[in-house]
Every structure is written in C-alpha cells, then in structure tokens.
C-alpha positions, -999 to +999 in steps of 0.1 A: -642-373+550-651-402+573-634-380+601-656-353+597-689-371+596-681-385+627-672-350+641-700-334+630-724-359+642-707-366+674-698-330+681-679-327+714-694-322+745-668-288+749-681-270+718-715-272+734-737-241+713-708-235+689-709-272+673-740-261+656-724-232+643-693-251+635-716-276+616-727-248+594-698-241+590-677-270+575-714-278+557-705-249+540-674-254+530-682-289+518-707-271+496-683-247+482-657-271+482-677-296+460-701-274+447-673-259+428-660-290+416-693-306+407-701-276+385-667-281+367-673-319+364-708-311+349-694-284+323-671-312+317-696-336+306-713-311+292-687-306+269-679-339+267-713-350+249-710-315+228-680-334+216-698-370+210-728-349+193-708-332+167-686-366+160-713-381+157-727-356+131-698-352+114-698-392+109-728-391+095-721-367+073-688-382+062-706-418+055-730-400+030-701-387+016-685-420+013-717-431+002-724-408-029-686-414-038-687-448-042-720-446-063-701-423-085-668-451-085-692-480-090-714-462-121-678-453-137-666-488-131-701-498-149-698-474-177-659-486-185-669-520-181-695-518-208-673-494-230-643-526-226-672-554-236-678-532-267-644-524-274-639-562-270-670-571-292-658-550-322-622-566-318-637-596-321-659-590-353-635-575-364-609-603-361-634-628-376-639-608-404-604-610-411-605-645-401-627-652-430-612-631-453-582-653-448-603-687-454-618-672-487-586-662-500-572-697-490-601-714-509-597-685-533-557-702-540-564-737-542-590-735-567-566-712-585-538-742-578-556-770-591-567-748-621-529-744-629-524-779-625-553-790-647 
C-alpha cells in the first residue's frame, strides 16, 4: 500500500496527463476494493452485536427464570421445614405422654408393692 501512495503522489514524470487519470483509477479500485470489505466488516459487527443483544436478553430472561424457581425451591423448603418442626413437636408430646404414663404406672406398682408387703 505504502508503494502506491508513493506512486500516486509522486507520479512519474513519463505518465505526464495520464497520472491523473491513473490516480482515478487505482482511487477507484481502493474504493471498491475496500469499500467492499468495509461493508462486509460492518454487516459483521452488525451481526455481531444482533448476537450480544439477544444473549444478553435471553440472560435476562433466563435469571428471572432462575429467579422465580428458586422462590418456588426456598417457599417448599419453608413449608417442609415447618411441616418437619410439627411432625417433630407431636413426636415429642407424644413421647412425653407416654413418658408419663410410664412414671404413673411405676408409682402406680410400688404403692401396689408396699401394699402387698404391708
């Protein structure tokens, strides 16, 4: 490219009244030449950010997603929690019912014991 700059603005002294023609000329096809390619770099990018854009939707979408799921996990995880502490609470009342049951009928034996021995 360097080459061609320094042809086109040192044109030689030969050409004459063609060099300007023949600047034209290669201006041209540098136009076409990278016009072309510009246009394909720009659809490029273009499509490029299209990309990034709908990612970028598409994870925001997916965090609310996630977001609402684990809502949904952590009010189950509440409501079996809750439903263990009361399982857990009856088992327990329940054992010291029997509990006691077992301490009256204890009591309920030794009085009848010392009866027989008296």
């Amino acid at each position: 490219m360097k080459k061609e700059k320094k042809e086109v603005e040192n044109p030689n002294p030969e050409n004459g009244q063609n060099s300007a023609t023949e600047i034209a000329k290669i201006n041209a096809i540098r136009d076409i030449i990278f016009g072309h390619d510009m246009a394909e770099y720009n659809e490029q990018f273009n499509n490029v950010r299209d990309l990034i854009a709908d990612n970028a939707q598409s994870l925001v979408d997916s965090k609310e997603d996630i977001l609402q799921k684990m809502d949904a996990l952590k009010n189950q995880f509440n409501e079996s929690l809750n439903n263990l502490e009361n399982r857990l609470s009856e088992q327990i009342a329940q054992l010291k019912a029997e509990k006691t049951d077992r301490e009256m009928l204890g009591t309920l034996l030794e009085e009848i014991g010392k009866k027989i021995k008296a």
